[in-house]
PAPA-582310 format. One line per field, with one value per residue: x, y, z of N, C-alpha, C in turn. Coordinates in Angstrom, 3 decimals. Layout:
BEGIN
npx X; ...
npy Y; ...
npz Z; ...
capx X; ...
capy Y; ...
capz Z; ...
cpx X; ...
cpy Y; ...
cpz Z; ...
END
This chain:
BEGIN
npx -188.713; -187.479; -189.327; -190.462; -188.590; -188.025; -190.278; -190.114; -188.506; -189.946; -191.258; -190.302; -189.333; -192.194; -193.861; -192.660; -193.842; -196.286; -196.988; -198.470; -197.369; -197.970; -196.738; -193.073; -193.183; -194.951; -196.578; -199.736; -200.714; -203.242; -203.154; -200.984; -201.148; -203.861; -202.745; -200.999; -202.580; -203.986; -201.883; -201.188; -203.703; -203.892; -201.995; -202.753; -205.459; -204.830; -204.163; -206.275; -207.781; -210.331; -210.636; -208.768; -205.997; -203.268; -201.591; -200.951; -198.574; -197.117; -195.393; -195.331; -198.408; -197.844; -196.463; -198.248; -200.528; -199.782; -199.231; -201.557; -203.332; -201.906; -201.740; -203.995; -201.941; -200.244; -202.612; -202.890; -200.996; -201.212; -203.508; -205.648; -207.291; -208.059; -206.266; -208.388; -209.885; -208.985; -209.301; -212.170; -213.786; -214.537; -211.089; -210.506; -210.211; -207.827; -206.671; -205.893; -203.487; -202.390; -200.941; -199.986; -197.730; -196.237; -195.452; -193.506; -191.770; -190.863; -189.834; -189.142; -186.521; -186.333; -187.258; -187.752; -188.592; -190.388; -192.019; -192.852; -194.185; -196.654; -197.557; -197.819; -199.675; -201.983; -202.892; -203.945; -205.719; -207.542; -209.763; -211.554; -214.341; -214.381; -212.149; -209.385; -207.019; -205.957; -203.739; -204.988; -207.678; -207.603; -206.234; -208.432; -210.591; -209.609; -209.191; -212.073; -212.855; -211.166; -212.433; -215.118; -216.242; -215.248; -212.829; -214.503; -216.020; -214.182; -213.115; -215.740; -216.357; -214.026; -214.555; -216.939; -216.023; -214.067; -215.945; -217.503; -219.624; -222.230; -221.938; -224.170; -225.354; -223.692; -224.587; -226.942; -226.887; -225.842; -227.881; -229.910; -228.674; -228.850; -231.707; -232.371; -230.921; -228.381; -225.928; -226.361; -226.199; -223.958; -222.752; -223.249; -222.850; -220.036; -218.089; -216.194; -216.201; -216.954; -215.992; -214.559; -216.883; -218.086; -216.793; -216.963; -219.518; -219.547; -217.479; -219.325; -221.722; -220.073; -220.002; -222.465; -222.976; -221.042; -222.190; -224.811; -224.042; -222.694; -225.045; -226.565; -224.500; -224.544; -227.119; -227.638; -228.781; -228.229; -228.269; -230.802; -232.484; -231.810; -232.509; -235.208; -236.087; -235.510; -237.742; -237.975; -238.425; -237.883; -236.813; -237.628; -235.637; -234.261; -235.528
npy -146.781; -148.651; -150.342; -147.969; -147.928; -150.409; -150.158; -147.542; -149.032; -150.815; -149.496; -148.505; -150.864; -151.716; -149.141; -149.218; -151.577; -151.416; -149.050; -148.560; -149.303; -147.436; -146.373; -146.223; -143.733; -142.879; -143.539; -145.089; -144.229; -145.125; -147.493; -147.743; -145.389; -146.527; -148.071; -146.967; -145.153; -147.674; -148.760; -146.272; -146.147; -148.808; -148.490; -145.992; -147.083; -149.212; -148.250; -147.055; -146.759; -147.619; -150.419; -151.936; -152.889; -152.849; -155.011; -155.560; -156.716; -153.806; -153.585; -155.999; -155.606; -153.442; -154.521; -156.119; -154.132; -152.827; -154.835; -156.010; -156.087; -156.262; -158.473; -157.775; -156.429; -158.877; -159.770; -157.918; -157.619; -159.666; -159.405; -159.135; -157.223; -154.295; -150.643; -148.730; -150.628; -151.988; -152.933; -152.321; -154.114; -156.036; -157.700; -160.640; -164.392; -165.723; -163.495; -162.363; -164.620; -164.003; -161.638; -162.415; -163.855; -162.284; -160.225; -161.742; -162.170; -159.494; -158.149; -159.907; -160.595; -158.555; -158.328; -159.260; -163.297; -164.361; -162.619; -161.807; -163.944; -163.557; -161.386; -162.207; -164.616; -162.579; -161.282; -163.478; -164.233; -161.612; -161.588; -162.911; -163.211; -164.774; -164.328; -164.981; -163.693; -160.985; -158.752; -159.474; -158.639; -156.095; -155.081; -155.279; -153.947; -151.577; -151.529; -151.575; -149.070; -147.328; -147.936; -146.500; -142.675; -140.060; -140.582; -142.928; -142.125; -140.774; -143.363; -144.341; -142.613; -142.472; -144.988; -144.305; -142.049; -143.893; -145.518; -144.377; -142.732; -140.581; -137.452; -137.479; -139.885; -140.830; -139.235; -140.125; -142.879; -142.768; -141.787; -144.323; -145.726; -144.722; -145.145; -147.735; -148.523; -149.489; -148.460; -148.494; -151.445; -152.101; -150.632; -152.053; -154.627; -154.807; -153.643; -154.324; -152.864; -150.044; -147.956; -147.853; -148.110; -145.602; -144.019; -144.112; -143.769; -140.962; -140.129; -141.005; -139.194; -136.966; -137.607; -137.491; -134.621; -133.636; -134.949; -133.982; -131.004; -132.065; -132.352; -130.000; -128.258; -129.707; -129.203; -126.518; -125.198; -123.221; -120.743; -120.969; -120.669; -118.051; -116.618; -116.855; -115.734; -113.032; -113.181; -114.063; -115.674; -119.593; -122.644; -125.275; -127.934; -130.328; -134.004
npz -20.499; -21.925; -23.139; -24.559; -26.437; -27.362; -28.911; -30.952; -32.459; -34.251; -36.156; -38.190; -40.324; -40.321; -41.566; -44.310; -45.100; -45.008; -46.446; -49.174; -52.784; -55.029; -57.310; -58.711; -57.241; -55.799; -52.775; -51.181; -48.188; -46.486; -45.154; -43.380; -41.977; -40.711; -39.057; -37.647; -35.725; -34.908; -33.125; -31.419; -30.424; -28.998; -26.510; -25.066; -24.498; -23.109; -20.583; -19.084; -16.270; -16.072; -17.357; -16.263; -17.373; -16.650; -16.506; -19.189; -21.865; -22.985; -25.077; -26.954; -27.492; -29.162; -31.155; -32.266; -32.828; -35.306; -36.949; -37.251; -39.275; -41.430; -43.575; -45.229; -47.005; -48.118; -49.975; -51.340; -53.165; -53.933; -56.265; -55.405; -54.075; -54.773; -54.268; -53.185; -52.070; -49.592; -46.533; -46.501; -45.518; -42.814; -41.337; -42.071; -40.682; -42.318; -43.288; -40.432; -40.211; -42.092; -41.377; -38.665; -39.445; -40.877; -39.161; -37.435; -39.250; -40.767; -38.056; -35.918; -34.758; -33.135; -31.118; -27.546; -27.650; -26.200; -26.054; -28.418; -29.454; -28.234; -29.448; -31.802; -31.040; -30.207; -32.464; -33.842; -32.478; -32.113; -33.116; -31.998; -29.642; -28.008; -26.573; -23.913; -23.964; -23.299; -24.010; -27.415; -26.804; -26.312; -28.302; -30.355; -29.171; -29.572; -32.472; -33.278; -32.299; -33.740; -36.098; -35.877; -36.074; -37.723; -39.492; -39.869; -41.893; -43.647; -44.776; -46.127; -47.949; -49.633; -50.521; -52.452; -53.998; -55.464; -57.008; -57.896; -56.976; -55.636; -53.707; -51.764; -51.418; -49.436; -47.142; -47.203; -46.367; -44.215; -42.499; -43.135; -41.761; -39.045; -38.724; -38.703; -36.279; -36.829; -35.480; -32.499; -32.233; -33.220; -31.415; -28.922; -29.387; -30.497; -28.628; -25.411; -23.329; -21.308; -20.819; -23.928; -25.160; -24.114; -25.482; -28.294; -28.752; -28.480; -30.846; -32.524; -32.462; -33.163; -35.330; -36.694; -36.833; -38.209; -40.552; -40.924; -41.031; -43.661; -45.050; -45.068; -46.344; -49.290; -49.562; -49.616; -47.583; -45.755; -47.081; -48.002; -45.793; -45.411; -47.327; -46.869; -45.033; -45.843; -47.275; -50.030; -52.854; -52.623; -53.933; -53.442; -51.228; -52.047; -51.850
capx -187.788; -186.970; -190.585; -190.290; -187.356; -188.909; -191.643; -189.387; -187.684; -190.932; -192.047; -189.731; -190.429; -194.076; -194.097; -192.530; -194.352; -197.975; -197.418; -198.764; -196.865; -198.890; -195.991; -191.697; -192.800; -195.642; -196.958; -200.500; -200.780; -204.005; -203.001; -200.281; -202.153; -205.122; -202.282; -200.455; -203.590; -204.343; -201.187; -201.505; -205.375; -204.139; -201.182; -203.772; -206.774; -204.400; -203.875; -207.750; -208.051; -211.385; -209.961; -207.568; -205.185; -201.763; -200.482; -200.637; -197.394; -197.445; -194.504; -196.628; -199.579; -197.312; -195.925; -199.283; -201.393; -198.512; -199.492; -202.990; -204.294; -200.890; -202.554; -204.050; -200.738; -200.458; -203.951; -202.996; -200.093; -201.735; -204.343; -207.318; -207.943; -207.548; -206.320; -209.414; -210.919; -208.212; -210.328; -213.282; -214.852; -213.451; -210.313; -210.994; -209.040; -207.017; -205.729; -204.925; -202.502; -200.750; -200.064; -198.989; -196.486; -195.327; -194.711; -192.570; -190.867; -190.543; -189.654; -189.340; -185.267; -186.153; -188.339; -187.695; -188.963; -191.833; -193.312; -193.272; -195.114; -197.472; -197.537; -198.435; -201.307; -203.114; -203.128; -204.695; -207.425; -208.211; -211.291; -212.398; -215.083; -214.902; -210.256; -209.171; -206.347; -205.405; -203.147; -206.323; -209.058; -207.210; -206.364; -209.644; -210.937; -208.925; -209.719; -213.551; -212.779; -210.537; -213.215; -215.994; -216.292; -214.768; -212.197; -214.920; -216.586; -213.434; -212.941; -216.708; -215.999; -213.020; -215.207; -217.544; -215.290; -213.889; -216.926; -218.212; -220.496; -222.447; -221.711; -225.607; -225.559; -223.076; -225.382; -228.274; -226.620; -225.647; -229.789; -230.552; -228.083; -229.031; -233.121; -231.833; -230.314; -227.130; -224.747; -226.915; -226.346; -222.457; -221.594; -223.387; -221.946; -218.390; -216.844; -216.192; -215.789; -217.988; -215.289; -214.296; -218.089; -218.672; -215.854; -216.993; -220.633; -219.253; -217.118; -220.303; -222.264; -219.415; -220.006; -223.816; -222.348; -220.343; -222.996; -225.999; -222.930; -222.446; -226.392; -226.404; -223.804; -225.053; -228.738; -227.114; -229.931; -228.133; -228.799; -232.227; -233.381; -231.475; -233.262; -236.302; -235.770; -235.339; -239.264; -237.248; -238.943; -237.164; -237.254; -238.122; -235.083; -234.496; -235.719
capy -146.349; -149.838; -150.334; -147.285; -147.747; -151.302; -149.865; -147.436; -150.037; -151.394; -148.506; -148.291; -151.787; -151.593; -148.531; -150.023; -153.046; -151.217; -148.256; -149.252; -148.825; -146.552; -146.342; -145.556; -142.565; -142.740; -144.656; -145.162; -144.346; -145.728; -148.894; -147.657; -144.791; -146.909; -149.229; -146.104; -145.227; -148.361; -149.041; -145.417; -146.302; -149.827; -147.897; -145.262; -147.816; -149.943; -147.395; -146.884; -147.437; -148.862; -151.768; -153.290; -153.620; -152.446; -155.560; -155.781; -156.241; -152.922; -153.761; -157.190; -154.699; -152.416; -154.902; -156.610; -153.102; -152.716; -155.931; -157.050; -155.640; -156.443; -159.851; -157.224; -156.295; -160.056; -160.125; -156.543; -157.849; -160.995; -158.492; -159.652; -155.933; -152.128; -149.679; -148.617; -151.965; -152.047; -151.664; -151.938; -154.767; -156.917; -158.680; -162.118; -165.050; -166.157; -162.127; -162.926; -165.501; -163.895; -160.558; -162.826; -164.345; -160.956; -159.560; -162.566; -162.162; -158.327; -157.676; -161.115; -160.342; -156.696; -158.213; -161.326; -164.603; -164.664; -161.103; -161.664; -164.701; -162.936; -160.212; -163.108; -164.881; -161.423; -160.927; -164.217; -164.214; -160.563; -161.926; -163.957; -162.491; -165.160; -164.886; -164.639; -163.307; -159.579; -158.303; -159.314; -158.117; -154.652; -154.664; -155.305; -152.505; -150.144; -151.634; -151.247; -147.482; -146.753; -147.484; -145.274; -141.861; -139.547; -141.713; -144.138; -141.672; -141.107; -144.699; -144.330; -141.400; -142.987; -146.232; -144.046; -141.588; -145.130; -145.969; -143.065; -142.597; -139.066; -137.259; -137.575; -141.155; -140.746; -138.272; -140.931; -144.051; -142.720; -141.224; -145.034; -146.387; -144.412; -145.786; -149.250; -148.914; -150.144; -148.117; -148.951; -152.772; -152.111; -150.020; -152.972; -156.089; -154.291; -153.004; -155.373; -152.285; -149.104; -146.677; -147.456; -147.885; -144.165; -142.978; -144.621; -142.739; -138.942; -140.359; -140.966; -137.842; -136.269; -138.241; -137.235; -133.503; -133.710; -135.494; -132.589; -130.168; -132.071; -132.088; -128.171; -127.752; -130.093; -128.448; -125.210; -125.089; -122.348; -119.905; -120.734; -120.200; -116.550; -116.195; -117.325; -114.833; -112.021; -112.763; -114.462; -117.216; -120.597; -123.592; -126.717; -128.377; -131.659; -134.650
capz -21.543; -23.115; -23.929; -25.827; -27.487; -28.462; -29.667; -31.904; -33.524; -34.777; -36.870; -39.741; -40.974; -41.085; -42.420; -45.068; -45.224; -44.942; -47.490; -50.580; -53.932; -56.224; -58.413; -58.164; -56.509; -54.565; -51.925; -50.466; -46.606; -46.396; -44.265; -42.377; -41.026; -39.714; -37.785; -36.377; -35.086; -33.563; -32.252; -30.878; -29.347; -27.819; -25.965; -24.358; -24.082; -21.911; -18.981; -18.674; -15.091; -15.617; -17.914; -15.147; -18.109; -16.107; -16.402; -20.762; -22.110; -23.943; -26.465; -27.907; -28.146; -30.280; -32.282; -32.694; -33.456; -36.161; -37.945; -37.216; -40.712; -42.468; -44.494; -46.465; -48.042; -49.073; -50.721; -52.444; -54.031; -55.175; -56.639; -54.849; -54.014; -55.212; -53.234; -51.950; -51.262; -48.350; -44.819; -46.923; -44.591; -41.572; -41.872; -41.723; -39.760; -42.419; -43.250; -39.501; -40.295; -43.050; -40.515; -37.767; -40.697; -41.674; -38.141; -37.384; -40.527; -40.119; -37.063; -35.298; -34.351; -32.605; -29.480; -27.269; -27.845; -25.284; -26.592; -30.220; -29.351; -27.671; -29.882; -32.881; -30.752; -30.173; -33.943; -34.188; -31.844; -31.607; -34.134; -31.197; -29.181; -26.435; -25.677; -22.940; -23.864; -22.427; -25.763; -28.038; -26.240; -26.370; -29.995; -31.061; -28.879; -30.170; -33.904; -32.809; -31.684; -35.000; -36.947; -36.106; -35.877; -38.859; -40.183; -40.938; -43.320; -44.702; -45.763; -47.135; -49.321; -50.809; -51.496; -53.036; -55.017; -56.513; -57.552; -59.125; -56.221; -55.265; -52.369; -51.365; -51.202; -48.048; -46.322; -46.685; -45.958; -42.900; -42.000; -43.173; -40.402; -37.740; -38.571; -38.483; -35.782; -36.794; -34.179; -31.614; -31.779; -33.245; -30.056; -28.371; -29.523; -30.601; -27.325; -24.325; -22.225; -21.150; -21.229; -24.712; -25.868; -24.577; -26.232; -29.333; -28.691; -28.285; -31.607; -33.481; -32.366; -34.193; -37.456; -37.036; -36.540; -39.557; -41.964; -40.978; -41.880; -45.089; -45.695; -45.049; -47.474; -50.566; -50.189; -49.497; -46.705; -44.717; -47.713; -48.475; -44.851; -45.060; -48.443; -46.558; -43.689; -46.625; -48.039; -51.547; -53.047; -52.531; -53.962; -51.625; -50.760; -52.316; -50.613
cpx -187.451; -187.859; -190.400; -189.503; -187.591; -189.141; -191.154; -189.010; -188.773; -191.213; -191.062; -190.228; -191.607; -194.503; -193.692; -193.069; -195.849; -198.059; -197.398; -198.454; -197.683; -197.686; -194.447; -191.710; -193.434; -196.432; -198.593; -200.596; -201.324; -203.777; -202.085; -200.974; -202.980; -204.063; -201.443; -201.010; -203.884; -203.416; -201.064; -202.910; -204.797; -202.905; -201.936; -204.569; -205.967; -204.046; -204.910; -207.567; -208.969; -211.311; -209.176; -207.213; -203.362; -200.807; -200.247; -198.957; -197.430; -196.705; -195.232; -197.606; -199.106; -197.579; -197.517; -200.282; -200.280; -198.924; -200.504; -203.672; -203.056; -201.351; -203.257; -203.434; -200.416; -201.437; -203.690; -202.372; -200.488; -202.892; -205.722; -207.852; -207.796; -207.157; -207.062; -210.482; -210.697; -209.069; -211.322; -214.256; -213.504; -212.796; -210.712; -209.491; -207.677; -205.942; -204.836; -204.013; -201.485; -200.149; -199.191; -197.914; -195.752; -194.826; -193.991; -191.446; -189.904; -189.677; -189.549; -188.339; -185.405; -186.673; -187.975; -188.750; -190.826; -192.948; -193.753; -194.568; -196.664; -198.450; -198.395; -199.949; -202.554; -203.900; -204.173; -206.068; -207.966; -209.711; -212.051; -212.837; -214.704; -213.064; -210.263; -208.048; -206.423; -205.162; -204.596; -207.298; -208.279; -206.709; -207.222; -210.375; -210.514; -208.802; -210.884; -213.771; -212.383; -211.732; -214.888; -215.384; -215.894; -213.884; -212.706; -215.561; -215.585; -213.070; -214.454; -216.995; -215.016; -213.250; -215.889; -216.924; -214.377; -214.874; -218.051; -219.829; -221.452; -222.609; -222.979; -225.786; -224.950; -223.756; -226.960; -228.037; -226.045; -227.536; -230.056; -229.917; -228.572; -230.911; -232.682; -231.389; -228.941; -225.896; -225.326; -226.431; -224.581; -221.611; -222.363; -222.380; -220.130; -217.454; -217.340; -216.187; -216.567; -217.467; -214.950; -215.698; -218.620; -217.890; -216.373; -218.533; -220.288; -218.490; -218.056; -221.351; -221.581; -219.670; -221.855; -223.427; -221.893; -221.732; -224.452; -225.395; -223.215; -224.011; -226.909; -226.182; -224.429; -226.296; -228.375; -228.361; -229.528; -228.670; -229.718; -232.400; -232.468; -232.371; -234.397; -236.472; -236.088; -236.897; -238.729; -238.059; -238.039; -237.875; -237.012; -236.560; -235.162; -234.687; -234.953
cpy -147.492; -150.263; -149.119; -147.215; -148.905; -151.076; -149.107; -148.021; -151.013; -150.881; -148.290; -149.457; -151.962; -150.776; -148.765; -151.111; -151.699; -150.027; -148.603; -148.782; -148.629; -146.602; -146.177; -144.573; -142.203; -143.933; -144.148; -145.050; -144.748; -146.462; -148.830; -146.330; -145.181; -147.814; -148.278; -145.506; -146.447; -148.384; -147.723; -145.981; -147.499; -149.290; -146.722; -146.201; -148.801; -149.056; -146.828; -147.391; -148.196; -150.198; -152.294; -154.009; -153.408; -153.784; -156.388; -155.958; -155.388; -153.120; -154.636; -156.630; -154.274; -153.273; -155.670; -155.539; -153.189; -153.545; -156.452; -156.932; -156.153; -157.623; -159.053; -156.969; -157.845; -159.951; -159.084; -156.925; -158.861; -160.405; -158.599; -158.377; -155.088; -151.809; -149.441; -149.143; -152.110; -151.627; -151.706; -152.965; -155.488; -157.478; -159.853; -163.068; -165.546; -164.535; -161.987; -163.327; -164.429; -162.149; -161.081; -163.118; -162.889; -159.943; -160.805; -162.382; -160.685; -157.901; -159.066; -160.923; -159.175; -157.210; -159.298; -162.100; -164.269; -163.101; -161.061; -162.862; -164.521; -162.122; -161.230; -164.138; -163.541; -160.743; -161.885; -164.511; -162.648; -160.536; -162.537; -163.460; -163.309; -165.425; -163.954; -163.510; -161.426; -158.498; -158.326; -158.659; -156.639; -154.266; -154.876; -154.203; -151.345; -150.095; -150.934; -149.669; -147.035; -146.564; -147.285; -144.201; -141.173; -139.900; -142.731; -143.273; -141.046; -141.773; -144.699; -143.451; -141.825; -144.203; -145.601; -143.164; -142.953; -145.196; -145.442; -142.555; -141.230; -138.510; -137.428; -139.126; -141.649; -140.114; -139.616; -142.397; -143.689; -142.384; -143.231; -145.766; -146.125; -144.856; -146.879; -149.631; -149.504; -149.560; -148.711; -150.480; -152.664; -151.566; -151.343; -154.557; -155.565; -154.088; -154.453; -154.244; -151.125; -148.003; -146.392; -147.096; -146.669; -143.518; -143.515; -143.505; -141.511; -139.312; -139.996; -140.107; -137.330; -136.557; -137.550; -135.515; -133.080; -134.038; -134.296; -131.690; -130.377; -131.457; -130.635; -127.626; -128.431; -129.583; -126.945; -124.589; -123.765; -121.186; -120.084; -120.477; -118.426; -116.083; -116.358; -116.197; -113.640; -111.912; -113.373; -115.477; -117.895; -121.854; -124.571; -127.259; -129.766; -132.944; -135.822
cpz -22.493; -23.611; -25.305; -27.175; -28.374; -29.588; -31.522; -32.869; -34.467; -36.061; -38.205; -40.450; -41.156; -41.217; -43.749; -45.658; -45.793; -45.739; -48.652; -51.694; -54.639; -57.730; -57.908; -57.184; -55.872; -54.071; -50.971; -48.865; -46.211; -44.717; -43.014; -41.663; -40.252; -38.483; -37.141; -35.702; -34.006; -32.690; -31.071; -29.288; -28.086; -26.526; -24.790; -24.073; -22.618; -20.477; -18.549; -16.964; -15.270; -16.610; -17.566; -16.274; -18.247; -16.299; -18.115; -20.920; -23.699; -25.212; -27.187; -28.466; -29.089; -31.472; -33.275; -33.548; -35.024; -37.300; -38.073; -38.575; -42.028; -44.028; -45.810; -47.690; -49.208; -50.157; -51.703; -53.617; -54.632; -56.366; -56.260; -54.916; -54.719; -53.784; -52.347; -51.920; -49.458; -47.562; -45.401; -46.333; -43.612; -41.951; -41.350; -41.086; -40.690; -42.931; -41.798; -39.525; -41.100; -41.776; -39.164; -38.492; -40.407; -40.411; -37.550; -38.444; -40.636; -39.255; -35.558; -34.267; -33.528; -31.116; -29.386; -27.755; -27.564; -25.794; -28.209; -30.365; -29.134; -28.978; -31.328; -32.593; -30.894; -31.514; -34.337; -33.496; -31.691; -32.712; -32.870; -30.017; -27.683; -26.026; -24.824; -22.838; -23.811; -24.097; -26.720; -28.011; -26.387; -27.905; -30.411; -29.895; -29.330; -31.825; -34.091; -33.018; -33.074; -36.182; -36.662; -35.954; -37.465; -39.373; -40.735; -42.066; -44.196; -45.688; -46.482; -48.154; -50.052; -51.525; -52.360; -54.337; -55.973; -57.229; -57.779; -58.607; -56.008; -54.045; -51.333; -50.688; -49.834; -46.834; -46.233; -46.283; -44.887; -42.043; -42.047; -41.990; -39.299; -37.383; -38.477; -37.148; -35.608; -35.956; -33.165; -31.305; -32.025; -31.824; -28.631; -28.009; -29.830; -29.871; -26.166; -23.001; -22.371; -21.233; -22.878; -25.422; -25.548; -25.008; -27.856; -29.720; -29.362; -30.141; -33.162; -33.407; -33.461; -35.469; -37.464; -37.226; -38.379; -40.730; -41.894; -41.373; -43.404; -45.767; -45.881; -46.413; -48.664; -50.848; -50.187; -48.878; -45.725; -45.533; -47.963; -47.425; -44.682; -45.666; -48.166; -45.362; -44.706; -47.212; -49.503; -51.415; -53.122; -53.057; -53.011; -51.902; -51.440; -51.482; -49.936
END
């Protein structure tokens, strides 16, 4: 119960912090969605039995899922980015720094000493493949996890609708991934753990699920094979 209630006390300030001013009257969710997600994932990922991670301290996780992406907000406001640059590749170590900053700054007064501490290393090494640390290693699993599946082709439809993209180009840059290989070695090197890396799998089935859907719909392939069933001439299918 006092974990929870913690945890509570977390969530107004960095919703605040992590929705992004569009204008007086509206605000981007973007950013705070992907971290109430994680902080969500590292809260479940830690009671995995098979990740002997019972003895996390779940509040640090919170406060850490909460802020690990925050550095962005810095960089937004300096104007480094757009909107929907945000999440548009890995945060790097020194975006690290400025979210440990800003959940100290934040929310420093709400959690003891020894957990905020905590809660500010895990931010800073959860880049680092070889820590030891417990907190880390579970927020970057549950980063890992956040972004695949259909949330990541969300964030690639909103890079592409920026940038005046065509919905086609999403349907084949996913076909060119899956020849590459590139899940294959990401659900490799990405997860430290076998439970989250087959949840990350069944994840990305779904995105293959979804993108033969989309390809359906943009060739409008379900009606030519009716119209093909009927004896109608069809034209070929674009390639």
């Amino acid at each position: 119960m006092v974990r929870a209630m913690q945890i509570e006390r977390l969530l107004p300030p960095a919703k605040q912090l992590l929705m992004l001013k569009i204008d007086d009257a509206t605000s981007d969710p973007w950013l705070w969605e992907h971290s109430e997600r994680v902080l969500r994932l590292t809260q479940m990922i830690a009671m995995l039995p098979a990740l002997g991670a019972a003895s996390a301290d779940l509040a640090a996780l919170a406060a850490a899922a909460l802020f690990h992406d925050a550095g962005w907000v810095v960089e937004f406001q300096q104007g480094r980015w757009k909107r929907w640059q945000i999440l548009g590749r890995p945060t790097n170590d020194i975006q690290r720094e400025f979210g440990a900053a800003l959940l100290q700054e934040h929310v420093g007064v709400l959690l003891p000493g020894a957990t905020m501490r905590l809660a500010c290393d895990a931010v800073r090494q959860c880049n680092d493949r070889s820590t030891t640390l417990l907190e880390a290693r579970l927020l970057a699993e549950a980063e890992a996890l956040d972004e695949v599946g259909t949330v990541y082709m969300l964030r690639l439809l909103r890079q592409y609708q920026a940038e005046g993209r065509p919905l086609q180009q999403l349907a084949d840059g996913w076909q060119r991934q899956k020849e590459y290989k590139y899940w294959e070695l990401r659900l490799s090197e990405g997860f430290r753990y076998e439970a989250t890396r087959a949840l990350a799998r069944r994840r990305l089935e779904a995105v293959d699920a979804f993108v033969t859907a989309l390809t359906r719909d943009l060739h409008g392939s379900d009606v030519r094979q009716l119209l093909a069933h009927a004896g109608q001439p069809v034209e070929p299918e674009p390639a």
